[in-house]
MARLUMVO-934183 format. One record per residue (C-alpha): residue number from 1; x negated, y, z negated. Coordinates in nm, 2 decimals. Example, Ala and Ser with C-alpha at 12.3 -4.5 7.8 and 13.67 -1.06 7.14 Angstrom:
# MARLUMVO-934183
<atom n="1" x="-1.23" y="-0.45" z="-0.78"/>
<atom n="2" x="-1.37" y="-0.11" z="-0.71"/>
# end
This chain:
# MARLUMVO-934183
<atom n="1" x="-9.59" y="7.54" z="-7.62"/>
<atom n="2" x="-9.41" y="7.53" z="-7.93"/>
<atom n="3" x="-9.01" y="7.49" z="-8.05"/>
<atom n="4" x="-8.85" y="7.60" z="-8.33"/>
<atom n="5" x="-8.74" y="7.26" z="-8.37"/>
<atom n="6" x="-9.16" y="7.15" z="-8.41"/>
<atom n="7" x="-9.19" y="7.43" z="-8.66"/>
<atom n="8" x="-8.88" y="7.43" z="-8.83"/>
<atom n="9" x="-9.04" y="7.19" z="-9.14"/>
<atom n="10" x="-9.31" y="7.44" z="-9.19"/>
<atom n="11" x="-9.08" y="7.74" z="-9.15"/>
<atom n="12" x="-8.83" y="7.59" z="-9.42"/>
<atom n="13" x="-9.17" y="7.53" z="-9.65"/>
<atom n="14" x="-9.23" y="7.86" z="-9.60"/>
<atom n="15" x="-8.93" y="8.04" z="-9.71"/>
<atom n="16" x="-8.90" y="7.81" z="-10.04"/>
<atom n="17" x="-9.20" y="7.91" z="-10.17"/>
<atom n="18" x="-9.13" y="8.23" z="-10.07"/>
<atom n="19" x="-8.82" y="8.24" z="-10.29"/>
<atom n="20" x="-9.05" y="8.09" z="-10.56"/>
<atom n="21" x="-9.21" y="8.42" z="-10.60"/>
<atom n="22" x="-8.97" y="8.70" z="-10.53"/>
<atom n="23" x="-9.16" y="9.05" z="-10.57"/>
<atom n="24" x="-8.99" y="9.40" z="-10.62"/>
<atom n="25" x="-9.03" y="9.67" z="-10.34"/>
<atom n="26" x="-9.39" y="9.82" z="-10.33"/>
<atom n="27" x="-9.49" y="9.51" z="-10.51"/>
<atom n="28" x="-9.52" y="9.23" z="-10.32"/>
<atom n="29" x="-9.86" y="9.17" z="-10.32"/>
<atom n="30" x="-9.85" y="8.74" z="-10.33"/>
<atom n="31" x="-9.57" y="8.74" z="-10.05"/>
<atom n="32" x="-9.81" y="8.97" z="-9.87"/>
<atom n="33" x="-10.10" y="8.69" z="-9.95"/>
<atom n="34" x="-9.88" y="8.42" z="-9.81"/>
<atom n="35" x="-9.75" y="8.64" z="-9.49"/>
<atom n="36" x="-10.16" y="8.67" z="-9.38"/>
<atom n="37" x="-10.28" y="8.35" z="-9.46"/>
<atom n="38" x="-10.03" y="8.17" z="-9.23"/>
<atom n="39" x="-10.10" y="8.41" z="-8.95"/>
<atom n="40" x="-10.46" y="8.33" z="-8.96"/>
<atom n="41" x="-10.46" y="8.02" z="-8.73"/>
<atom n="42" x="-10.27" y="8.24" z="-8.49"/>
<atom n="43" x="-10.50" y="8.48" z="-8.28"/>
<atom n="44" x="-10.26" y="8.77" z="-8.33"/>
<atom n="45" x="-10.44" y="9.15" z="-8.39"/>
<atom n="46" x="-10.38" y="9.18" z="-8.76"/>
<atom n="47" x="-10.38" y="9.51" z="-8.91"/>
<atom n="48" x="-10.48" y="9.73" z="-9.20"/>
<atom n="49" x="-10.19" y="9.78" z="-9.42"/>
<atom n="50" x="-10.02" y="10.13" z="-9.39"/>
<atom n="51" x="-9.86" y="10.14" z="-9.71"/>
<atom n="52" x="-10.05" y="9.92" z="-9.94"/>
<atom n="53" x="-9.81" y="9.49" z="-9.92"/>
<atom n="54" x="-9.73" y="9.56" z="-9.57"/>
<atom n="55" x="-9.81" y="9.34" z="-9.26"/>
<atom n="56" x="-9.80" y="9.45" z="-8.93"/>
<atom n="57" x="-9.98" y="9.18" z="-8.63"/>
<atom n="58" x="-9.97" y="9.25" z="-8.27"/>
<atom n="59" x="-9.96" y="8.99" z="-7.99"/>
<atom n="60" x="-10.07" y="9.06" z="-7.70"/>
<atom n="61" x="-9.96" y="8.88" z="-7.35"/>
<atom n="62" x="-10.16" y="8.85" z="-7.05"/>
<atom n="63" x="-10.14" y="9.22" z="-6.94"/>
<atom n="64" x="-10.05" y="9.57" z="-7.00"/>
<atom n="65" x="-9.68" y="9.63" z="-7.02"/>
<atom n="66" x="-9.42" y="9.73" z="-7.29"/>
<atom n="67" x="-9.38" y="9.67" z="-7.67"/>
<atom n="68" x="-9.13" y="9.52" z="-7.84"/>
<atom n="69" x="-9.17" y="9.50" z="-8.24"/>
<atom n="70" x="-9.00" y="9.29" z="-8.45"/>
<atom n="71" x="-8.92" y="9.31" z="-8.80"/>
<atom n="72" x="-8.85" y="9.13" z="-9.15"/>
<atom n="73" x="-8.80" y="9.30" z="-9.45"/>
<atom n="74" x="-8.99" y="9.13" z="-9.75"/>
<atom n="75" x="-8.84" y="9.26" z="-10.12"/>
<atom n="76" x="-8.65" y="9.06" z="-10.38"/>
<atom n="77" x="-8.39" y="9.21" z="-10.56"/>
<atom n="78" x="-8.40" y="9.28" z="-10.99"/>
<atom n="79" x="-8.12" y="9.02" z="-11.03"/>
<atom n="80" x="-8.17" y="8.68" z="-11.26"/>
<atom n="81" x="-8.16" y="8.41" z="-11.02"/>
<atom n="82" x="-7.86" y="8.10" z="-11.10"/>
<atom n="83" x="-7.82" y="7.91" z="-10.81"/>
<atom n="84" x="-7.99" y="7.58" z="-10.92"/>
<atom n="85" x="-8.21" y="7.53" z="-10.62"/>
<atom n="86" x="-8.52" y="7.31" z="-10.69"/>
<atom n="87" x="-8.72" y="7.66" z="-10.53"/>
<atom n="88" x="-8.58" y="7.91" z="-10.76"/>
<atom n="89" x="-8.72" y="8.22" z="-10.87"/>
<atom n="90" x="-9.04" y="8.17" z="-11.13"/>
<atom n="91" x="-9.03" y="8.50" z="-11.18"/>
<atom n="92" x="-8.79" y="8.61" z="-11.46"/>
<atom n="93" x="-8.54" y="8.87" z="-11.37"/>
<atom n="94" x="-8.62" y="8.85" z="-10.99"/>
<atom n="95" x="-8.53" y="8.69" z="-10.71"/>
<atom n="96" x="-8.45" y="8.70" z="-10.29"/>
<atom n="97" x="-8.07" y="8.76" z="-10.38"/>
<atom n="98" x="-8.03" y="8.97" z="-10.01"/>
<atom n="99" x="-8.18" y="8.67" z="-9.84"/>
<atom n="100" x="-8.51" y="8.88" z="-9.76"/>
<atom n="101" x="-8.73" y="8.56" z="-9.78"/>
<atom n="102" x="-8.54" y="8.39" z="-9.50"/>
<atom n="103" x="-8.63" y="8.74" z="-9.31"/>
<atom n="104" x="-9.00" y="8.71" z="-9.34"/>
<atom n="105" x="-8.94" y="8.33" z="-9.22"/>
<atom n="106" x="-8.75" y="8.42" z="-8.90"/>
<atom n="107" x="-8.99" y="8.64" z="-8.81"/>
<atom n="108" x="-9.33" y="8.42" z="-8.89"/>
<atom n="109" x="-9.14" y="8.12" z="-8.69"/>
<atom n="110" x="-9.10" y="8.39" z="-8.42"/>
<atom n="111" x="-9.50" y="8.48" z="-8.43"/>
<atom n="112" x="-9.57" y="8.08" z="-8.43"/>
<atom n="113" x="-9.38" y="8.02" z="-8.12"/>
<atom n="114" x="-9.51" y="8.31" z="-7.93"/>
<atom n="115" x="-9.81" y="8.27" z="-7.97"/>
<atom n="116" x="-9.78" y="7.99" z="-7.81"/>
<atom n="117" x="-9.63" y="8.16" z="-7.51"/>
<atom n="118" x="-9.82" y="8.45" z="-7.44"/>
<atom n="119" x="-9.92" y="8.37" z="-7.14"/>
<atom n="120" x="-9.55" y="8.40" z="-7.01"/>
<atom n="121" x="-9.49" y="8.77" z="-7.07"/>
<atom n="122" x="-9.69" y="9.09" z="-7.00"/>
<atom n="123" x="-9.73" y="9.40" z="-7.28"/>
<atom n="124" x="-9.70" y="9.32" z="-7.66"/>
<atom n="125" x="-9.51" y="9.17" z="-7.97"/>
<atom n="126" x="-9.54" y="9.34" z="-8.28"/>
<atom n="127" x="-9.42" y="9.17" z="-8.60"/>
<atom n="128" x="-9.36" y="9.37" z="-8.90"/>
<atom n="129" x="-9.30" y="9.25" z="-9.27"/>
<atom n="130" x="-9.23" y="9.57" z="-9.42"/>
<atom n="131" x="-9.20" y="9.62" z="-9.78"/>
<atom n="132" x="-8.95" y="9.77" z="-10.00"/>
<atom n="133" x="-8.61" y="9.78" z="-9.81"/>
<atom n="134" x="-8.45" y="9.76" z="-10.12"/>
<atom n="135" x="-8.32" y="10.12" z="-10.29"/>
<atom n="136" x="-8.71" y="10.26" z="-10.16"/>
<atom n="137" x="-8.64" y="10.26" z="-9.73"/>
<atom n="138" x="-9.01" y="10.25" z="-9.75"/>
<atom n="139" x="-8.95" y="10.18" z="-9.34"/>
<atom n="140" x="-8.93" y="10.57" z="-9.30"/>
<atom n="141" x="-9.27" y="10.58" z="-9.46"/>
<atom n="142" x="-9.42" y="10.29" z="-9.26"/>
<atom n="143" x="-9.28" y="10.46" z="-8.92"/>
<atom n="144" x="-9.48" y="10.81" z="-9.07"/>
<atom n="145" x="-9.72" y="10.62" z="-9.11"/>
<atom n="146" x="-9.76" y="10.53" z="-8.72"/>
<atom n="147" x="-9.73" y="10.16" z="-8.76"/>
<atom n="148" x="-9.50" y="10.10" z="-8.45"/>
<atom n="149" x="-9.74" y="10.32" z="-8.20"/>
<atom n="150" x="-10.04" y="10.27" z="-8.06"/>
<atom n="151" x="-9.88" y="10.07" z="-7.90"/>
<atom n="152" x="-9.54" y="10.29" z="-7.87"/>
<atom n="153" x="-9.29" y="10.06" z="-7.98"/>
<atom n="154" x="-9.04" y="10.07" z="-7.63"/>
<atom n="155" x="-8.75" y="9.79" z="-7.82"/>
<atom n="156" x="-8.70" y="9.72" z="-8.14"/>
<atom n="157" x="-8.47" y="9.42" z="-8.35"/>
<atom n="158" x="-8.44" y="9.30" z="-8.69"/>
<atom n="159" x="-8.18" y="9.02" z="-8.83"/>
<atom n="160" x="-7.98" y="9.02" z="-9.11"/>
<atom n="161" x="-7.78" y="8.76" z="-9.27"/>
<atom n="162" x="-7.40" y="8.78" z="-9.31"/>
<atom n="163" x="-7.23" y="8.60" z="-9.59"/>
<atom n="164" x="-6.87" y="8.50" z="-9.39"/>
<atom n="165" x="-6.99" y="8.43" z="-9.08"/>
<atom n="166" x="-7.00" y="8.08" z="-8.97"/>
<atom n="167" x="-7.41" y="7.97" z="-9.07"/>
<atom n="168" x="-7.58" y="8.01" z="-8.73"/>
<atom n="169" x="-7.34" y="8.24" z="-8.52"/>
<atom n="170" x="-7.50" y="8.61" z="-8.41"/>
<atom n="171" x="-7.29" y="8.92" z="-8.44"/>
<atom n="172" x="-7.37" y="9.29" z="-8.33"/>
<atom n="173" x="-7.19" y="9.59" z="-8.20"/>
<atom n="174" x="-7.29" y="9.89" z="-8.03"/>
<atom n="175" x="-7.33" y="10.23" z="-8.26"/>
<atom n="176" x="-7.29" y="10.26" z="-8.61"/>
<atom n="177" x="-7.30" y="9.86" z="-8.76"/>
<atom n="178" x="-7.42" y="10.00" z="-9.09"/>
<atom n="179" x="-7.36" y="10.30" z="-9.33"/>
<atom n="180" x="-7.53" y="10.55" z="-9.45"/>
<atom n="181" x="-7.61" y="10.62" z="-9.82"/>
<atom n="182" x="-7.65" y="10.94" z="-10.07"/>
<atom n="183" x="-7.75" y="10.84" z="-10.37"/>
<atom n="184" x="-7.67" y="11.15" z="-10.65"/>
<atom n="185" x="-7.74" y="11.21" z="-11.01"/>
<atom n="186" x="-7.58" y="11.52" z="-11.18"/>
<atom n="187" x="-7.73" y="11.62" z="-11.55"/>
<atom n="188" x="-7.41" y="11.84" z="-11.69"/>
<atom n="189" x="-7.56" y="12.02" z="-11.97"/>
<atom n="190" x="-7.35" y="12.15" z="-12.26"/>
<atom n="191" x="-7.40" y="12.23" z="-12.62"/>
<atom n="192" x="-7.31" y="11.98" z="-12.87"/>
<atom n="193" x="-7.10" y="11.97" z="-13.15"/>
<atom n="194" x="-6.87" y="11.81" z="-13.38"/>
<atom n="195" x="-6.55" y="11.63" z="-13.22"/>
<atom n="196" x="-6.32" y="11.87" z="-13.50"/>
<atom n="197" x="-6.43" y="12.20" z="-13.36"/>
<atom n="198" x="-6.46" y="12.17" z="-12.94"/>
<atom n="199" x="-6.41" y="12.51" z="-12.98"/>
<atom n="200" x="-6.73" y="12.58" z="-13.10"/>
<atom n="201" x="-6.92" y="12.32" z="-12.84"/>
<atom n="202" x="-6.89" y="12.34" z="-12.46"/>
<atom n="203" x="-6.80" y="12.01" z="-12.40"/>
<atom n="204" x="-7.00" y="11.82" z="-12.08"/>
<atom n="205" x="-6.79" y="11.53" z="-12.13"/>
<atom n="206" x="-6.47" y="11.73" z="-12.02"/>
<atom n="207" x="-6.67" y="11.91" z="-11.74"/>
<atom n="208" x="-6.81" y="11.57" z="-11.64"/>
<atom n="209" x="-6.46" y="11.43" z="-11.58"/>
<atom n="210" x="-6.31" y="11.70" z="-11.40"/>
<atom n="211" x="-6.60" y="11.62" z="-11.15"/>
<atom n="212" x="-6.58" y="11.22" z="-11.10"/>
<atom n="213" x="-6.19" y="11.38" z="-11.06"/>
<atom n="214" x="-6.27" y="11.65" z="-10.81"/>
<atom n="215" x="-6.52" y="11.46" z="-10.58"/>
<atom n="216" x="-6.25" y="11.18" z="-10.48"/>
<atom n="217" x="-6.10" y="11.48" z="-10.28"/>
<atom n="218" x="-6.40" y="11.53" z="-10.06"/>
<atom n="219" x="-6.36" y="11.19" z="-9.90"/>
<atom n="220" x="-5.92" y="11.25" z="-9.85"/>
<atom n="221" x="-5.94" y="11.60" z="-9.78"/>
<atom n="222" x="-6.28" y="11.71" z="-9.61"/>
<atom n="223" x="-6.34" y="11.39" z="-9.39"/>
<atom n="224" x="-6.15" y="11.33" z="-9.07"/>
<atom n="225" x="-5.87" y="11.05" z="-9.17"/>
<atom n="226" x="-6.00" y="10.84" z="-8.89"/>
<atom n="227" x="-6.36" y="10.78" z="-8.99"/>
<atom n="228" x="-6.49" y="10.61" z="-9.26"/>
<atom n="229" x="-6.66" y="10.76" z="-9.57"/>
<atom n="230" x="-6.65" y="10.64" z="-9.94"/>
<atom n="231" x="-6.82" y="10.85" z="-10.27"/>
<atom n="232" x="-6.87" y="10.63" z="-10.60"/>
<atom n="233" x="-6.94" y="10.73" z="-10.90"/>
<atom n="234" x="-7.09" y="10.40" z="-11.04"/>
<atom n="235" x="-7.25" y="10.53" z="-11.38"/>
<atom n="236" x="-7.12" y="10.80" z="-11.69"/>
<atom n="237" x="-7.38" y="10.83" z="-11.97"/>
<atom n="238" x="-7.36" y="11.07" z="-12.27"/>
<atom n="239" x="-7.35" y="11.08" z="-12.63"/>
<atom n="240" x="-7.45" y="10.81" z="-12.91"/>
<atom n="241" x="-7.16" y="10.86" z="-13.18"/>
<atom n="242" x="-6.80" y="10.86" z="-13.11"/>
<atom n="243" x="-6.75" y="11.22" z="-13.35"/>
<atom n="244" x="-7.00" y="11.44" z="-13.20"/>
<atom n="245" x="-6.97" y="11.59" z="-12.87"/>
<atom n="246" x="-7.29" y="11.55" z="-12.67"/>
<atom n="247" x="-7.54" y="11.82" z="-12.52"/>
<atom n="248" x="-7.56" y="11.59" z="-12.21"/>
<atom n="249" x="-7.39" y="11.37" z="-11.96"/>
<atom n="250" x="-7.48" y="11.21" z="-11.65"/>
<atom n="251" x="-7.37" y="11.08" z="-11.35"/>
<atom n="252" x="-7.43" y="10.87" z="-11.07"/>
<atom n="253" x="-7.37" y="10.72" z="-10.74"/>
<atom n="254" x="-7.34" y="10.64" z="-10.37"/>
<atom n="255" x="-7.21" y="10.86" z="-10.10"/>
<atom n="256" x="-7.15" y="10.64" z="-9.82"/>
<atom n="257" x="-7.06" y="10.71" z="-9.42"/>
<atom n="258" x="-7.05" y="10.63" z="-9.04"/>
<atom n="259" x="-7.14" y="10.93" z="-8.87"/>
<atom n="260" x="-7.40" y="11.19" z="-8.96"/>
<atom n="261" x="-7.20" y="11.50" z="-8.91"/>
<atom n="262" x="-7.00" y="11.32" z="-9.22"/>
<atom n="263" x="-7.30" y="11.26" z="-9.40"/>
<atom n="264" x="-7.37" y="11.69" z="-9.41"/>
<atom n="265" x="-7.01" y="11.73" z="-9.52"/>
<atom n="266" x="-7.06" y="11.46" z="-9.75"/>
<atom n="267" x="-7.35" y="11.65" z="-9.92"/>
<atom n="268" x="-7.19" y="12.03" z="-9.90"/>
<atom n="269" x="-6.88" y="11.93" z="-10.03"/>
<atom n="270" x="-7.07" y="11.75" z="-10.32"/>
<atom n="271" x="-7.25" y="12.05" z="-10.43"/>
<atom n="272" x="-6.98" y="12.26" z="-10.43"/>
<atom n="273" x="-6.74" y="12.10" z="-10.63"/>
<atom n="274" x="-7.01" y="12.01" z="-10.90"/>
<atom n="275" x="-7.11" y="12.37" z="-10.87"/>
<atom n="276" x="-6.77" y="12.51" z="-10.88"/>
<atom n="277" x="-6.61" y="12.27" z="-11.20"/>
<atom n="278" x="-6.96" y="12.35" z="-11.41"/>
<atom n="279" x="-6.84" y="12.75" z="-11.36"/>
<atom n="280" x="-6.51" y="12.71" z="-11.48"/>
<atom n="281" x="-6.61" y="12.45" z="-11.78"/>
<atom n="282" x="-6.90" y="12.68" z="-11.88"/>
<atom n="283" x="-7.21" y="12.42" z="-11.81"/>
<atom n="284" x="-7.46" y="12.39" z="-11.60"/>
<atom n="285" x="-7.58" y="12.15" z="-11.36"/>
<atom n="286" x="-7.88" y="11.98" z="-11.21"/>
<atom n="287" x="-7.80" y="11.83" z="-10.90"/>
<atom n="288" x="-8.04" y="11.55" z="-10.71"/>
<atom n="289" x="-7.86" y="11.46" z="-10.39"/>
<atom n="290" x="-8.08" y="11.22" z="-10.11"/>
<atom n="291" x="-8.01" y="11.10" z="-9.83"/>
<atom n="292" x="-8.22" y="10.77" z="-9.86"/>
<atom n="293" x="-8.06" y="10.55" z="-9.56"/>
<atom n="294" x="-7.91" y="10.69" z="-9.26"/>
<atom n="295" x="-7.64" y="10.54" z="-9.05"/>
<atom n="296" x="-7.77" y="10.23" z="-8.82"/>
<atom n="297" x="-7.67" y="10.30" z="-8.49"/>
<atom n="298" x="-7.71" y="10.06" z="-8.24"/>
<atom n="299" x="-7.82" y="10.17" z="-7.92"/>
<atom n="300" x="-7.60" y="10.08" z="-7.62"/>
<atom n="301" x="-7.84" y="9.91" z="-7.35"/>
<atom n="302" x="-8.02" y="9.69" z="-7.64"/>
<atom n="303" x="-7.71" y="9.58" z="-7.78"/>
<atom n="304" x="-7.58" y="9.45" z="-7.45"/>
<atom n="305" x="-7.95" y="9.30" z="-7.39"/>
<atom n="306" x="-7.91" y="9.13" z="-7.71"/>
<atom n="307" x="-7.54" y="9.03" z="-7.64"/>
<atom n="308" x="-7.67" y="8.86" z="-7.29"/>
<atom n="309" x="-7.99" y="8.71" z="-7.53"/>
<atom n="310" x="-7.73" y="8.51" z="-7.76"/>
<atom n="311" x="-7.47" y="8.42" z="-7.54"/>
<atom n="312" x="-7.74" y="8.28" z="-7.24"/>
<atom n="313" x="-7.94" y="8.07" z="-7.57"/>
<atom n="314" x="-7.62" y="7.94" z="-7.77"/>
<atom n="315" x="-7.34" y="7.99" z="-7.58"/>
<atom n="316" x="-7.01" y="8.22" z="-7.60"/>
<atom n="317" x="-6.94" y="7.99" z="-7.95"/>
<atom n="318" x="-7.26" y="8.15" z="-8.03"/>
<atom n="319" x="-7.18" y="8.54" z="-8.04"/>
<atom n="320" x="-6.91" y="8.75" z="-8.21"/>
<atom n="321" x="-6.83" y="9.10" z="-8.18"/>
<atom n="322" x="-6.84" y="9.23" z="-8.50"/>
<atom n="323" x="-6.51" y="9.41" z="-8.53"/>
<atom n="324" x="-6.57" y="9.68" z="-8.78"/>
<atom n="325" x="-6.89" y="9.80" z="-8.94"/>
<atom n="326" x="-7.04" y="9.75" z="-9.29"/>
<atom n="327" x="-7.04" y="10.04" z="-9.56"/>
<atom n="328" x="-7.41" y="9.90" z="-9.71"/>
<atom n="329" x="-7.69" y="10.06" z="-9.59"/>
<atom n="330" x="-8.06" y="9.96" z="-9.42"/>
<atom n="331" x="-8.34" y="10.14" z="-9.41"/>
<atom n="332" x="-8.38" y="9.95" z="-9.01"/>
<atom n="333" x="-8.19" y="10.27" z="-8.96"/>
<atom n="334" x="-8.52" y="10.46" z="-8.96"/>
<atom n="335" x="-8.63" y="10.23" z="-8.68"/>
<atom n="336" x="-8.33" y="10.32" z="-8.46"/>
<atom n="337" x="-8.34" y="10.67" z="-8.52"/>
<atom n="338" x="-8.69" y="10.68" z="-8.31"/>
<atom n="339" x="-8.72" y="10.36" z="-8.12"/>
<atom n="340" x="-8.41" y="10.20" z="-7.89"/>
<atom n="341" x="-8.30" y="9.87" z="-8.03"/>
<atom n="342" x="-8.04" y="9.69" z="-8.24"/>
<atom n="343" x="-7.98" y="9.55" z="-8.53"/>
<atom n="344" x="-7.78" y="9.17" z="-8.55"/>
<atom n="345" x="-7.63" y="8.96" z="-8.83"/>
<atom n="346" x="-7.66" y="8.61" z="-8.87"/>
<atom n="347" x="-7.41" y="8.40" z="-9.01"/>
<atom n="348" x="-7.46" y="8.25" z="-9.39"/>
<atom n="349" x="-7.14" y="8.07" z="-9.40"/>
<atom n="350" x="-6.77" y="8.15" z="-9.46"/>
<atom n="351" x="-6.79" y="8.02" z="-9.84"/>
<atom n="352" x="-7.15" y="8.17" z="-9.88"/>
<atom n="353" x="-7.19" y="8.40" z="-10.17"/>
<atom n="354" x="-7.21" y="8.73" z="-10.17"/>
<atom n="355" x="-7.56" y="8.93" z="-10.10"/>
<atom n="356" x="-7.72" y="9.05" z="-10.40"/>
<atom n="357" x="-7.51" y="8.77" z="-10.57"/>
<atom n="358" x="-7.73" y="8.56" z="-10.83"/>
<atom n="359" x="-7.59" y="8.23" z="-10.66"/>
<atom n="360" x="-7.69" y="8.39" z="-10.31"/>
<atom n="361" x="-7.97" y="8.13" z="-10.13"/>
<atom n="362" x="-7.99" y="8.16" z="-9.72"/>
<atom n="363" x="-7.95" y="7.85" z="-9.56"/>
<atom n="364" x="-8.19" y="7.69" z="-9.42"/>
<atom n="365" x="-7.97" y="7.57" z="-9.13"/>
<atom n="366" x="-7.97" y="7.92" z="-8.99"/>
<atom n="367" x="-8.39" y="7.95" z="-8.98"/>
<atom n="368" x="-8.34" y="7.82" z="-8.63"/>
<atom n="369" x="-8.09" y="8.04" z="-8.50"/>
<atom n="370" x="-8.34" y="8.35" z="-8.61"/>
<atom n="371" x="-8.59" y="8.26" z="-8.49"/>
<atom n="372" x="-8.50" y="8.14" z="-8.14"/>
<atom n="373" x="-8.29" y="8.47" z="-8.11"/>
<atom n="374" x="-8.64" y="8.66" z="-8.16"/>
<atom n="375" x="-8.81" y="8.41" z="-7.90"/>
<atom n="376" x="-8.57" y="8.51" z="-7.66"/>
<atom n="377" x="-8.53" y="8.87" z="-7.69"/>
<atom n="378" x="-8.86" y="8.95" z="-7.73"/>
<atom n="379" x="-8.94" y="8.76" z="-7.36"/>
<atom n="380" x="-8.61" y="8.89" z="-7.18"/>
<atom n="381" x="-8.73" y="9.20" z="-7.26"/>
<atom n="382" x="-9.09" y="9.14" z="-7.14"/>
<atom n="383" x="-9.02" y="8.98" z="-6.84"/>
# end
């Protein structure tokens, strides 16, 4: 029977040459190489890809029972990499700034030591190293895809790390632990003109302003006070000479909340008031408004399970309650909507940089704390 401590060498190999080659969502066809090639040795059921860099491999224990399925996400980020590591990104203009390759990691480490121990637990394991979390939530797709039936998936978890959280401690809390996110692009179409006669343009910059104006009301004066909801506009683009009033502008950005009734007055309130300021400026609008992540709610009985999990394997020190919940998104979201489970974050350090950071590197202090969290869940719940 193995221990993360016998694998842990191999584990921490793995993830630095992992970081080596950081691959963009949809794209990651050499992490996908390296994923399959170190389950070989392993005996697990590996499948078909569903959506092309995917890898999904089931274990199964000594008889029929329930599945629990868990998952890495396996994307780098477009972000030039400076944190100096002797494992940096070889690939210019990418790298694993969210910590993704530490993901995949956990998870394999997981597969290793379960393997081992199939023998202790009844019903299945499925690990999944899903491709492009990263602005694509190709997890929806891979769950329309059927890749957590056959068998039904009964429990799901995933990990994520948390920059300012001691390395190595576990945090979760029960419902909404992560955002939701819109993301909107408005095209306000005018006619252009020269910057000494407005009066003979109709001006999208001024109709463009009014609206980044406007939409800052939705959140103060639509949304309930006491829930949490945030629109950004993180992009204005129009025009190419400072005397000429363009035929064009655009805009774009997140709309971000906690609860899905929010998310539907997010969206209505949004169309209306882009709607209603292109009427009274005299332009017109195209308006692409998505829902691409939905809020990840944790689901109350595999929170707690997870709570026991942590606290019986490391202790009270171990655990935190998360007090309040992040305003990023994840597309582990899609998982929840379908499948009971929960989603927990694993301390990178208090001084850690930020995700999507270009100095962000996972430590490798916390592979351990992963992967024996996984161990353990998986066979509490299998037992």
């Amino acid at each position: 029977m193995k221990t993360a401590a016998d694998i842990l060498p191999g584990i921490i190999e793995f993830r630095h040459n992992l970081h080596r080659i950081p691959e963009l969502a949809g794209h990651e066809t050499l992490t996908q190489k390296a994923i399959r090639a170190r389950l070989e040795p392993l005996n697990l059921e590996v499948l078909a890809p569903f959506l092309g860099t995917d890898t999904v491999a089931l274990l199964h224990g000594r008889g029929p029972g329930r599945n629990v399925t868990l998952r890495a996400d396996i994307d780098a980020l477009k972000n030039a990499e400076n944190t100096g590591v002797e494992y940096a990104s070889v690939h210019p203009g990418m790298m694993h700034a969210c910590g993704h390759d530490a993901h995949t990691a956990i998870v394999m480490g997981a597969a290793e030591i379960l393997a081992s121990r199939r023998e202790e637990f009844s019903g299945s394991i499925r690990f999944v190293w899903q491709p492009g979390e990263e602005n694509q939530s190709m997890g929806r797709e891979l769950i329309a895809a059927g890749a957590l039936e056959n068998p039904k998936a009964d429990l799901v978890t995933a990990l994520h790390g948390m920059p300012g959280l001691p390395i190595g401690m576990l945090g979760c809390r029960t419902g909404a632990i992560m955002a939701s996110c819109a993301h909107f692009k408005v095209t306000v179409h005018g006619k252009s003109g020269h910057s000494s006669r407005p009066h003979q343009a109709i001006d999208p910059v001024l109709a463009a302003s009014a609206m980044v104006v406007e939409l800052q009301s939705i959140v103060s004066r639509r949304i309930n006070p006491q829930h949490a909801a945030v629109l950004s506009v993180c992009r204005i683009a129009g025009g190419d000479i400072a005397n000429v009033i363009p035929d064009e502008v655009v805009l774009e950005g997140t709309a971000r909340s906690l609860d899905p009734h929010d998310d539907a007055i997010l969206e209505t309130g949004f169309r209306e008031i882009v709607e209603s300021v292109a009427r009274a400026h005299g332009v017109t609008v195209d308006i692409d408004y998505h829902l691409g992540y939905p809020v990840t709610l944790n689901r109350p009985e595999a929170t707690e399970l997870a709570r026991q999990v942590i606290r019986r394997t490391f202790g009270e020190a171990g655990y935190t309650e998360l007090p309040e919940s992040s305003m990023a998104a994840e597309d582990f979201a899609y998982y929840l909507q379908r499948y009971p489970g929960v989603y927990v974050k694993l301390g990178t350090g208090e001084n850690c940089p930020a995700l999507h950071n270009s100095k962000f590197d996972f430590p490798d202090e916390a592979l351990k704390v992963g992967i024996e969290y996984l161990v353990e869940f998986a066979l509490a719940a299998l037992r």
